[in-house]
Biotite code that builds the C-alpha atoms (Angstrom):
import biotite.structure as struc

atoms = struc.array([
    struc.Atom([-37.825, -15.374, 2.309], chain_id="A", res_id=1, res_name="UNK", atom_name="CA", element="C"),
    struc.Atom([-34.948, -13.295, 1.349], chain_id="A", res_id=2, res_name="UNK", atom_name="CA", element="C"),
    struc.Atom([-33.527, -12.724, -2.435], chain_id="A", res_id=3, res_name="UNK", atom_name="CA", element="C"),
    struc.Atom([-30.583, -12.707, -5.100], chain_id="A", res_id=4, res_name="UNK", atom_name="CA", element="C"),
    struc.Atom([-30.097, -10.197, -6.897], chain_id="A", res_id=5, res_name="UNK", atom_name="CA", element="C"),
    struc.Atom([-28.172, -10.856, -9.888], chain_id="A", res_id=6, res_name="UNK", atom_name="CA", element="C"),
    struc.Atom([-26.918, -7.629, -11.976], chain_id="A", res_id=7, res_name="UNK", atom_name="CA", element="C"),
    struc.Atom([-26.173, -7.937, -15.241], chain_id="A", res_id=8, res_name="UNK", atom_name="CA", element="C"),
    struc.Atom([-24.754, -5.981, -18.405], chain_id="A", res_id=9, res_name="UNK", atom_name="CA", element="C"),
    struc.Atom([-21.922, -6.374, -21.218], chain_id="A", res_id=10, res_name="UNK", atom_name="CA", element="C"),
    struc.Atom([-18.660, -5.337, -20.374], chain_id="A", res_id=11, res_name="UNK", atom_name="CA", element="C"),
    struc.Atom([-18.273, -1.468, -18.949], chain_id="A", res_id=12, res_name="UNK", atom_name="CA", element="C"),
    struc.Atom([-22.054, -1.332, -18.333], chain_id="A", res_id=13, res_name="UNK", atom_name="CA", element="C"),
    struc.Atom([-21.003, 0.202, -14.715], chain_id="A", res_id=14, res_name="UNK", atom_name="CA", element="C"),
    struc.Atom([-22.164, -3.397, -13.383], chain_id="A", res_id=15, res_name="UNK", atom_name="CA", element="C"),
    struc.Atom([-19.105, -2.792, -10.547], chain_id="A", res_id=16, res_name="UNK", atom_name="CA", element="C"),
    struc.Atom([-19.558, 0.543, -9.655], chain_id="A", res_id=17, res_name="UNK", atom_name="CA", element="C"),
    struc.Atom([-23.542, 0.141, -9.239], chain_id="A", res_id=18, res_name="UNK", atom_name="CA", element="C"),
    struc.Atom([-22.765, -3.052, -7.567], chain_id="A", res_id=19, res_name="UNK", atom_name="CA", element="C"),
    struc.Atom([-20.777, -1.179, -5.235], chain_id="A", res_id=20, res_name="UNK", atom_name="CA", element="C"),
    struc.Atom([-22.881, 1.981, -4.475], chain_id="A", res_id=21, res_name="UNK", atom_name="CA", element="C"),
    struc.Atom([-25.609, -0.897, -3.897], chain_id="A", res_id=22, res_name="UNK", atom_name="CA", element="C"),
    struc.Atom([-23.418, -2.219, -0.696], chain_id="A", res_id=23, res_name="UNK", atom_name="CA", element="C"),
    struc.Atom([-22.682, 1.123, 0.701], chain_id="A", res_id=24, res_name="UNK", atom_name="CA", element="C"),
    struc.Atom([-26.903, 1.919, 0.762], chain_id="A", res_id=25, res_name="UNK", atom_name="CA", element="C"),
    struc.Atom([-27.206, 0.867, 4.491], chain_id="A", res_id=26, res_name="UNK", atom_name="CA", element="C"),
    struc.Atom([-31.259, 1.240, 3.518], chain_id="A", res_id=27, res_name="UNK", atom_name="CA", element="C"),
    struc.Atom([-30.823, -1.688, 1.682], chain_id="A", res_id=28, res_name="UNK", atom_name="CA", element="C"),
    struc.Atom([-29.261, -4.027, 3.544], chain_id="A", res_id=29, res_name="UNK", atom_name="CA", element="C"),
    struc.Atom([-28.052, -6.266, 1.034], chain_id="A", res_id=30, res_name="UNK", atom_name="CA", element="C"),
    struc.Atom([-25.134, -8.399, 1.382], chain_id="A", res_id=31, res_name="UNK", atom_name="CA", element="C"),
    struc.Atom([-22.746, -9.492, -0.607], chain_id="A", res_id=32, res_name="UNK", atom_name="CA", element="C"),
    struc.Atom([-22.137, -12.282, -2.412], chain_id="A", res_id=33, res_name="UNK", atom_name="CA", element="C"),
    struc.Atom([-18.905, -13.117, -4.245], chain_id="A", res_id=34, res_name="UNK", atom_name="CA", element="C"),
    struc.Atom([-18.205, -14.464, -7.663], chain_id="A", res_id=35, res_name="UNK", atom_name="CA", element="C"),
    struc.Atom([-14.774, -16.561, -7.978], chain_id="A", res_id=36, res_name="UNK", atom_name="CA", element="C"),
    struc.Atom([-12.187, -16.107, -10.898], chain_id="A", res_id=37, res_name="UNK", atom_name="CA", element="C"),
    struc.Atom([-8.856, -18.016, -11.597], chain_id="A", res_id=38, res_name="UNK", atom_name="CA", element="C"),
    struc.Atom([-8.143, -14.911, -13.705], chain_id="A", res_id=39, res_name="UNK", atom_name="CA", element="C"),
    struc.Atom([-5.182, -12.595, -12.542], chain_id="A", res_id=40, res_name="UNK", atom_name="CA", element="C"),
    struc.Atom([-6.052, -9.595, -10.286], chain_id="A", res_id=41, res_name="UNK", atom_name="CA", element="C"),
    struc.Atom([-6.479, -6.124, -12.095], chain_id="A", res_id=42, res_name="UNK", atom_name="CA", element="C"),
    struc.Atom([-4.775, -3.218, -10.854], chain_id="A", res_id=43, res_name="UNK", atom_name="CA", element="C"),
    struc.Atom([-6.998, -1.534, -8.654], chain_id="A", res_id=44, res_name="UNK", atom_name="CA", element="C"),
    struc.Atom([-9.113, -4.199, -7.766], chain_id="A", res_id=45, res_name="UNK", atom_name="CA", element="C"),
    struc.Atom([-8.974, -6.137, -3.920], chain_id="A", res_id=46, res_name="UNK", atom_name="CA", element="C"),
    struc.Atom([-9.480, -9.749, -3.398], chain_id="A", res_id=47, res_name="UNK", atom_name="CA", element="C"),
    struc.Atom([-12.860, -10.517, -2.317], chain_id="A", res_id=48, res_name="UNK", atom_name="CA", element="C"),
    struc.Atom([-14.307, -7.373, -3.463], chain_id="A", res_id=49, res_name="UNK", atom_name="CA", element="C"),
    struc.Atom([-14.414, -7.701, -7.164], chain_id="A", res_id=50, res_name="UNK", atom_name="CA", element="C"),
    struc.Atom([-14.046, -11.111, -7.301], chain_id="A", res_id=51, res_name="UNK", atom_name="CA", element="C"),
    struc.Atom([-12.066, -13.990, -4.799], chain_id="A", res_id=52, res_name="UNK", atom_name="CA", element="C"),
    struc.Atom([-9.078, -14.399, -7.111], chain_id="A", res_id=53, res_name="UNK", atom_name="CA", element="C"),
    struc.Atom([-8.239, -18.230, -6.669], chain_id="A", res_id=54, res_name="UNK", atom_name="CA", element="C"),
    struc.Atom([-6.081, -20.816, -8.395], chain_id="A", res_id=55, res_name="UNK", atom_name="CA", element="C"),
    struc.Atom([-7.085, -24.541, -10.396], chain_id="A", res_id=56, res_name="UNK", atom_name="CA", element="C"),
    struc.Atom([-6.440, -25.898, -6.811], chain_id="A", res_id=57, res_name="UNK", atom_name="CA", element="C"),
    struc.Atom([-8.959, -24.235, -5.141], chain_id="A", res_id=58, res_name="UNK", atom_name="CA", element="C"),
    struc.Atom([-11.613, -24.295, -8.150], chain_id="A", res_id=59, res_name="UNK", atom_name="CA", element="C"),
    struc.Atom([-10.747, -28.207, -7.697], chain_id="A", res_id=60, res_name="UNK", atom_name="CA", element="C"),
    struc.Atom([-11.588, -28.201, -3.402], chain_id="A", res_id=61, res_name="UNK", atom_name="CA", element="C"),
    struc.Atom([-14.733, -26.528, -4.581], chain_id="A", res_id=62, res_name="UNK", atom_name="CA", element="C"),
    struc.Atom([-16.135, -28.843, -6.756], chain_id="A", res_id=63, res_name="UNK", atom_name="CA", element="C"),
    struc.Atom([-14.997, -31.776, -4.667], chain_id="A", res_id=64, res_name="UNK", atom_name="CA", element="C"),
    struc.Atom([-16.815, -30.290, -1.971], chain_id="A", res_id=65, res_name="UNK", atom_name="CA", element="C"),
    struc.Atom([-20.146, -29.734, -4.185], chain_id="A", res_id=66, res_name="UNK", atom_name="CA", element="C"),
    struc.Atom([-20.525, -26.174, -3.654], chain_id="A", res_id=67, res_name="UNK", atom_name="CA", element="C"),
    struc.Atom([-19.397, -25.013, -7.463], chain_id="A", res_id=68, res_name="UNK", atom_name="CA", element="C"),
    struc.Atom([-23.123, -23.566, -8.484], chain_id="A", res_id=69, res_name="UNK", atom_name="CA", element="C"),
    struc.Atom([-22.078, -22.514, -11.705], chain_id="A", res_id=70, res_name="UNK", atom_name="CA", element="C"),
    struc.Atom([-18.488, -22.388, -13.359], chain_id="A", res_id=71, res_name="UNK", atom_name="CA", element="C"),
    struc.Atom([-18.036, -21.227, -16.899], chain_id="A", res_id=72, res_name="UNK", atom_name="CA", element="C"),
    struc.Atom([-14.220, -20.892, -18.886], chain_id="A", res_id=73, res_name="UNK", atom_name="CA", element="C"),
    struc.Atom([-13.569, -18.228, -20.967], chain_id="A", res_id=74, res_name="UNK", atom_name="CA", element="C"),
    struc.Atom([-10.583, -18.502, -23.683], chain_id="A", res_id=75, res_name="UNK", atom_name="CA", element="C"),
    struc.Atom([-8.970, -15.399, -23.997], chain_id="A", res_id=76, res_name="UNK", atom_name="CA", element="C"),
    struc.Atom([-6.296, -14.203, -25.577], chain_id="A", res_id=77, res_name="UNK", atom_name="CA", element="C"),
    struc.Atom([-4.459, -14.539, -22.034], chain_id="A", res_id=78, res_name="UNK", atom_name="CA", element="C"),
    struc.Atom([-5.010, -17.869, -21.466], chain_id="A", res_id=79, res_name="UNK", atom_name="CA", element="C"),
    struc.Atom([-8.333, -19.889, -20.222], chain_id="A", res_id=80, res_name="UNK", atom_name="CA", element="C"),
    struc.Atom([-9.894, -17.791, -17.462], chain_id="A", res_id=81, res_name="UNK", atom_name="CA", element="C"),
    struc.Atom([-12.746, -19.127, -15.226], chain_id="A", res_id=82, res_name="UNK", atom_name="CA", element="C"),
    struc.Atom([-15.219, -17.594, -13.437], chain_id="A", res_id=83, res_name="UNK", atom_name="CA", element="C"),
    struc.Atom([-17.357, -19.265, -10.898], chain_id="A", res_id=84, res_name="UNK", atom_name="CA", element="C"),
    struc.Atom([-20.501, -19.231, -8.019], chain_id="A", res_id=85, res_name="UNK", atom_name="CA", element="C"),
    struc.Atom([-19.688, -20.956, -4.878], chain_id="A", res_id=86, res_name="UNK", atom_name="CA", element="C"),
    struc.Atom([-22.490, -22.114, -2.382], chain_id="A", res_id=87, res_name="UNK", atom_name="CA", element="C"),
    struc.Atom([-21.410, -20.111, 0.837], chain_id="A", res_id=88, res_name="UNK", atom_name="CA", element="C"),
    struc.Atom([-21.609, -21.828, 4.242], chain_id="A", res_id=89, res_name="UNK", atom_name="CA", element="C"),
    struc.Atom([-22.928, -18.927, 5.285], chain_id="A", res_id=90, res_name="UNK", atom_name="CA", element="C"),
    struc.Atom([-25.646, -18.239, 3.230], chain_id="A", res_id=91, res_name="UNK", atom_name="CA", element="C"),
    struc.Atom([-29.063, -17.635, 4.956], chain_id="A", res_id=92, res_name="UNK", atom_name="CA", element="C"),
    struc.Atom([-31.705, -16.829, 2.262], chain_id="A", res_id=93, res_name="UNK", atom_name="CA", element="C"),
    struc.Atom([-34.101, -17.480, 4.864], chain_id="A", res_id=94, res_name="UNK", atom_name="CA", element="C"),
    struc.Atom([-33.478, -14.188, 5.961], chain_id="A", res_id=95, res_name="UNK", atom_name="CA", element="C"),
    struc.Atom([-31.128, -12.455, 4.135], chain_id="A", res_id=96, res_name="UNK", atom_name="CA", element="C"),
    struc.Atom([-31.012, -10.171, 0.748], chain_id="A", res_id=97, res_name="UNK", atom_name="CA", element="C"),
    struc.Atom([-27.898, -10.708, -1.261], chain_id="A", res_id=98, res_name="UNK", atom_name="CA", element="C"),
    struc.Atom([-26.683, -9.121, -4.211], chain_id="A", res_id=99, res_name="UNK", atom_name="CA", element="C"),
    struc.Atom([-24.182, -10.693, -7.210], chain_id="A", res_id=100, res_name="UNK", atom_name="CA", element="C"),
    struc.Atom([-22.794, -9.488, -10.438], chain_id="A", res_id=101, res_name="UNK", atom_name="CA", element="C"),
    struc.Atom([-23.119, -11.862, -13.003], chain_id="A", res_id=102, res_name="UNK", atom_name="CA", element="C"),
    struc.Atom([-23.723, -12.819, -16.879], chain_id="A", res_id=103, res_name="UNK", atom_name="CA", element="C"),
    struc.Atom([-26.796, -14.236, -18.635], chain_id="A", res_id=104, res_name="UNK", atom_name="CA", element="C"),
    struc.Atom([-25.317, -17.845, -18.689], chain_id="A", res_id=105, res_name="UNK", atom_name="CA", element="C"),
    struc.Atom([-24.408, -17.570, -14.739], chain_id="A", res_id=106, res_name="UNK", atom_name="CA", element="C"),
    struc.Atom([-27.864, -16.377, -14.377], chain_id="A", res_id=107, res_name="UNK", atom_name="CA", element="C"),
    struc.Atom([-29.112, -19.117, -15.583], chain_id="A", res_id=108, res_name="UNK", atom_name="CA", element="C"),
    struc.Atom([-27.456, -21.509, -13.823], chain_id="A", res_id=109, res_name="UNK", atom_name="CA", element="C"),
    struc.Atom([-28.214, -19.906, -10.185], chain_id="A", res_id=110, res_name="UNK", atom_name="CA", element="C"),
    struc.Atom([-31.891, -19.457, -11.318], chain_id="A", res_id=111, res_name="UNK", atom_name="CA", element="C"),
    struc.Atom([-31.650, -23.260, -11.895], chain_id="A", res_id=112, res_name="UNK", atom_name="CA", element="C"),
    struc.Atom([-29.977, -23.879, -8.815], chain_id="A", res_id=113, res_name="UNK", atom_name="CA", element="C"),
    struc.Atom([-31.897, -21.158, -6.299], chain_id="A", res_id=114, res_name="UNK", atom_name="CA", element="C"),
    struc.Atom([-35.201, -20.936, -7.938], chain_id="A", res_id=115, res_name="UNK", atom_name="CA", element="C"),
    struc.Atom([-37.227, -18.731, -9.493], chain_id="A", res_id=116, res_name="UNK", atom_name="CA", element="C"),
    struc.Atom([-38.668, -17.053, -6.498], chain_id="A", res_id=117, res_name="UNK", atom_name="CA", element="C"),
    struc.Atom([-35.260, -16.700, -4.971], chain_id="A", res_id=118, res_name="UNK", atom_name="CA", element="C"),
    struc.Atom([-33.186, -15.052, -7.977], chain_id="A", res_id=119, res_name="UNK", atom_name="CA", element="C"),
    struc.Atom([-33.907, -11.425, -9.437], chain_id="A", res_id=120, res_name="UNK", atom_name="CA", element="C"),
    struc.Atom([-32.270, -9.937, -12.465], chain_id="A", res_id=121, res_name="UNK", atom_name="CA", element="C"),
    struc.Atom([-31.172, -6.888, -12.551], chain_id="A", res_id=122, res_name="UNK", atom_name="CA", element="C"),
    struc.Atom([-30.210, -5.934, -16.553], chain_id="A", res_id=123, res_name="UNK", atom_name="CA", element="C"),
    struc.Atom([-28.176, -2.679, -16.811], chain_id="A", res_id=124, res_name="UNK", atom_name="CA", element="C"),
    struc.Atom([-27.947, -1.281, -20.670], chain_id="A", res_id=125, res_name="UNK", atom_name="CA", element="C"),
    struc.Atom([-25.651, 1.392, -21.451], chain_id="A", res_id=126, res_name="UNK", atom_name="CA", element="C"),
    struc.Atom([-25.314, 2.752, -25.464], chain_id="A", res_id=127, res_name="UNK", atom_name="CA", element="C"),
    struc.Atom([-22.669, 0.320, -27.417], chain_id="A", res_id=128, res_name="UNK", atom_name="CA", element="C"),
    struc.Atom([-20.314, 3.620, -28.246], chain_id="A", res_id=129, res_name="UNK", atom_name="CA", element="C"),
    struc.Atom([-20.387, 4.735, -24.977], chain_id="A", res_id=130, res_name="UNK", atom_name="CA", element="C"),
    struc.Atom([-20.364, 1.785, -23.391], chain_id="A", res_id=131, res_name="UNK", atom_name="CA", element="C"),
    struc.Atom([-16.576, 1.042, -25.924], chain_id="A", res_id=132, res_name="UNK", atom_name="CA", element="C"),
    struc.Atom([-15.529, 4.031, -24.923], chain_id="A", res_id=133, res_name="UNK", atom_name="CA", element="C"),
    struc.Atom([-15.918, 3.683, -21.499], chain_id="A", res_id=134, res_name="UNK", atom_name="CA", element="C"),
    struc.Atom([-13.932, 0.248, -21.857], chain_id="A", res_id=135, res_name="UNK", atom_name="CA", element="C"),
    struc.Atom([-11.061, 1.870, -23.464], chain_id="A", res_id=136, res_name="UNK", atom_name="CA", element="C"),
    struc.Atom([-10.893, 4.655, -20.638], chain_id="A", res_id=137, res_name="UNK", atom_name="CA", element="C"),
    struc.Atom([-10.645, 2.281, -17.903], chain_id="A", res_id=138, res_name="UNK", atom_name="CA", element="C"),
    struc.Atom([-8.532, -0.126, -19.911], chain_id="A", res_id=139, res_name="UNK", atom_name="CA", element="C"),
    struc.Atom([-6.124, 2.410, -20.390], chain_id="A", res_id=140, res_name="UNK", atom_name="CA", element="C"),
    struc.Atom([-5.681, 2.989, -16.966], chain_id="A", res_id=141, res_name="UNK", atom_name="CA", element="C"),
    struc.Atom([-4.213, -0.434, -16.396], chain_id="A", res_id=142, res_name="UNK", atom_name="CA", element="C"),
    struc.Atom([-0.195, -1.308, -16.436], chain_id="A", res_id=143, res_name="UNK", atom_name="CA", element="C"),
    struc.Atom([-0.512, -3.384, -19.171], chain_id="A", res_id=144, res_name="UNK", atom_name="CA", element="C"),
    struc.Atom([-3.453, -2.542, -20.848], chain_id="A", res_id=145, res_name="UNK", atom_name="CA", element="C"),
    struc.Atom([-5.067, -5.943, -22.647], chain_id="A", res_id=146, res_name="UNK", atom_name="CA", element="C"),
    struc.Atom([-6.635, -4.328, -25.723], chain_id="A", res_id=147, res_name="UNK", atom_name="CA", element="C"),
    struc.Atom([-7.086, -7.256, -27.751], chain_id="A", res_id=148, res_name="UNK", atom_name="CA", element="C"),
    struc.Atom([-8.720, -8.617, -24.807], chain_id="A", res_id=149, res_name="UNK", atom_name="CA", element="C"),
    struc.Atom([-11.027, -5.691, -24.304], chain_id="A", res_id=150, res_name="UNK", atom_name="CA", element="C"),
    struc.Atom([-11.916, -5.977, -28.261], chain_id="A", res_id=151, res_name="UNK", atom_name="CA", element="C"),
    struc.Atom([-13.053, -10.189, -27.775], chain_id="A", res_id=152, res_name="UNK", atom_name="CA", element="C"),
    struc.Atom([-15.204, -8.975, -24.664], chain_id="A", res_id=153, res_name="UNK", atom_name="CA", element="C"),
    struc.Atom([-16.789, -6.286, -26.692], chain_id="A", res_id=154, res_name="UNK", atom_name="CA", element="C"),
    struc.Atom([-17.610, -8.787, -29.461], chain_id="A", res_id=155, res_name="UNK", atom_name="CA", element="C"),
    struc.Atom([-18.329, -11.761, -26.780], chain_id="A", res_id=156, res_name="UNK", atom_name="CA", element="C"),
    struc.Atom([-20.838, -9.782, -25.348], chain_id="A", res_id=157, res_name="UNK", atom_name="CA", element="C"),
    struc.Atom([-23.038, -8.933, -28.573], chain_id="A", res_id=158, res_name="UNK", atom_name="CA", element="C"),
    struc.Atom([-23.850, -12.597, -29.098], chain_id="A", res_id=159, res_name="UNK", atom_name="CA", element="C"),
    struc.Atom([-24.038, -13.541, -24.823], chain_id="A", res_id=160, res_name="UNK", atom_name="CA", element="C"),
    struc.Atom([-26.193, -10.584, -24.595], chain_id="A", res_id=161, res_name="UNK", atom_name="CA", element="C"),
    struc.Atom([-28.441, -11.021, -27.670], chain_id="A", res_id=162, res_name="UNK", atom_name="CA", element="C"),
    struc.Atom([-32.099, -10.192, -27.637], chain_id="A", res_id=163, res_name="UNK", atom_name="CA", element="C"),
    struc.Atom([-32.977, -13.653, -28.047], chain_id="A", res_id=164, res_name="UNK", atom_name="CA", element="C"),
    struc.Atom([-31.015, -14.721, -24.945], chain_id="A", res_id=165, res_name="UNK", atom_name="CA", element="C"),
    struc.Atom([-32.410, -12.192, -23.005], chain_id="A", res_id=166, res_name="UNK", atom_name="CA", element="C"),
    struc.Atom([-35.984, -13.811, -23.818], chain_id="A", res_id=167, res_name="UNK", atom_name="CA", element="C"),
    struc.Atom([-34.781, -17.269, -22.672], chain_id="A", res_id=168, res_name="UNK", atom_name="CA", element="C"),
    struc.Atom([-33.472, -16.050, -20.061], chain_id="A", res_id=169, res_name="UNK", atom_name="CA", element="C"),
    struc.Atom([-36.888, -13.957, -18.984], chain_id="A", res_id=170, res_name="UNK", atom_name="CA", element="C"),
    struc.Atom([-35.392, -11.017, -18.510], chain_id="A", res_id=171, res_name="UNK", atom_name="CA", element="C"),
    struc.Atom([-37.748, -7.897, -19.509], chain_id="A", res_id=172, res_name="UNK", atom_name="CA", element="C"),
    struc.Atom([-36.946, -5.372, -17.265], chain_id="A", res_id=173, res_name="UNK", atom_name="CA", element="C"),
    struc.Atom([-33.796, -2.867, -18.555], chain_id="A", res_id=174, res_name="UNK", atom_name="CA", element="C"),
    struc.Atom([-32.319, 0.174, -16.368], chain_id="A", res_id=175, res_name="UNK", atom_name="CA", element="C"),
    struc.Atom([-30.555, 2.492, -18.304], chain_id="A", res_id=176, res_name="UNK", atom_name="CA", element="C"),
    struc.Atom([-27.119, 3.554, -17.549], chain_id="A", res_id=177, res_name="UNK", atom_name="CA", element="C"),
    struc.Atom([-26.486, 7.106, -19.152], chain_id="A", res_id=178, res_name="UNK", atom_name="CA", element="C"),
    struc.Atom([-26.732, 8.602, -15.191], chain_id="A", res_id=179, res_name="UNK", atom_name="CA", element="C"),
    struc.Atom([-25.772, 7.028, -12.914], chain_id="A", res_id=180, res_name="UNK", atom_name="CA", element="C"),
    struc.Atom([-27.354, 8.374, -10.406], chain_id="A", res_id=181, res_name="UNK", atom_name="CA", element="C"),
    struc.Atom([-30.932, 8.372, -12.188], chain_id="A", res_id=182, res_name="UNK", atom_name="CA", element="C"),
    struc.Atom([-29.771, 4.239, -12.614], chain_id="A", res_id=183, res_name="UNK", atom_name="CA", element="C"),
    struc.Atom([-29.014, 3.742, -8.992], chain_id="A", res_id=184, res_name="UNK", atom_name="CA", element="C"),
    struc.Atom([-31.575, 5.239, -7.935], chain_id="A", res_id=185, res_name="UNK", atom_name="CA", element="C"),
    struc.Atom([-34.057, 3.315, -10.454], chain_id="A", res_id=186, res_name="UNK", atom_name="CA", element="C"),
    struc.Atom([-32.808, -0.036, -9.038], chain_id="A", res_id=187, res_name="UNK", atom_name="CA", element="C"),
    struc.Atom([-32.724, 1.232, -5.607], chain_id="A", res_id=188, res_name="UNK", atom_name="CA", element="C"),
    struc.Atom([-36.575, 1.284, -5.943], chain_id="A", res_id=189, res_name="UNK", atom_name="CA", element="C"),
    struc.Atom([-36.848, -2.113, -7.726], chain_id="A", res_id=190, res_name="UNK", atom_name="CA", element="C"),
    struc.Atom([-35.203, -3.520, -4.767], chain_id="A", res_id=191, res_name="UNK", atom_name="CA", element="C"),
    struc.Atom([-37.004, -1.966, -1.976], chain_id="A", res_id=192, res_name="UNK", atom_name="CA", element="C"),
    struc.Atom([-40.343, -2.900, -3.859], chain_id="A", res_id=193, res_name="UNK", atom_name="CA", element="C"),
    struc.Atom([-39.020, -6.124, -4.289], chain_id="A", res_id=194, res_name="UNK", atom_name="CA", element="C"),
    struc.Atom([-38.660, -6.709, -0.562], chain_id="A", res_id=195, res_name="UNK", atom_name="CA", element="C"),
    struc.Atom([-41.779, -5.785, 0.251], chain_id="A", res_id=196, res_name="UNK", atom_name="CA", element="C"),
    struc.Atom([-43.499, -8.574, -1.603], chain_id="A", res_id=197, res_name="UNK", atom_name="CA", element="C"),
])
């Protein structure tokens, strides 16, 4: 029986680049699994990668289809953005190990959905200063940089992320972002014991 992992963190955690160091270990094997947005693409970041970057129309096909796992909507200063799970065709948790980036509330909602045997959290905690910082590095990197955006996240994520939620949610185990290579190579481990069992 294969797994999900689901990594998890506030906003400039490094959930993406740990995600993606993750799916370059060929000793893990994982695969990847996809999270859907109807917000607009970032510069820098690739359809399918990041996220599939789709319209209302699509999000609609999906959920006429049945295959929406969990969708949540976000109002932003932007606009409402939503960000979604879709049940792949191709998904063989049979066999396979997968890995997704995700929040607390879409980690509920797969854990629901999957089962408890199937999904694993993976919570990655970086210092709130550096952690802001980090957010206002990459954010001004952007064209257009969203800063009031950037300062909602920041404040989203206190409450989303709150001690209390992470109890509900079961989530005990923490991996600590100030290296990132002493991180990776933290969850690396996790995972590979993980598979063994």
């Amino acid at each position: 029986m294969g797994n999900i992992f689901c990594l998890m963190g506030k906003s400039a955690s490094g959930k993406d680049t740990i995600y993606k160091k993750l799916m370059e270990d060929g000793e893990l094997g994982l695969r990847r699994m996809v999270s859907y947005t109807t917000r607009p693409i970032r510069d820098g970041e690739k359809d399918g990668e990041e996220y599939h970057f789709v319209d209302e129309e699509k999000l609609a096909q999906f959920e006429a289809a049945g295959r929406v796992v969990e969708l949540r909507a976000y109002h932003t200063v932007h606009g409402i953005w939503k960000y979604f799970t879709v049940c792949e065709e191709d998904l063989d948790l049979e066999n396979e190990y997968y890995a997704v980036i995700g929040t607390l509330e879409s980690w509920n909602a797969m854990r629901a959905y999957y089962g408890e045997t199937i999904m694993v959290p993976i919570y990655i905690e970086v210092e709130d200063g550096l952690r802001l910082a980090r957010a206002l590095e990459r954010e001004r990197r952007q064209a257009v940089p969203g800063y009031e955006e950037l300062c909602r996240r920041f404040l989203a994520d206190q409450e989303d992320f709150s001690e209390e939620n992470l109890k509900k949610a079961n989530i005990t185990r923490r991996f600590q972002n100030t290296s990132l290579n002493a991180c990776l190579q933290e969850i690396k481990v996790f995972i590979q014991n993980k598979k063994k069992v």
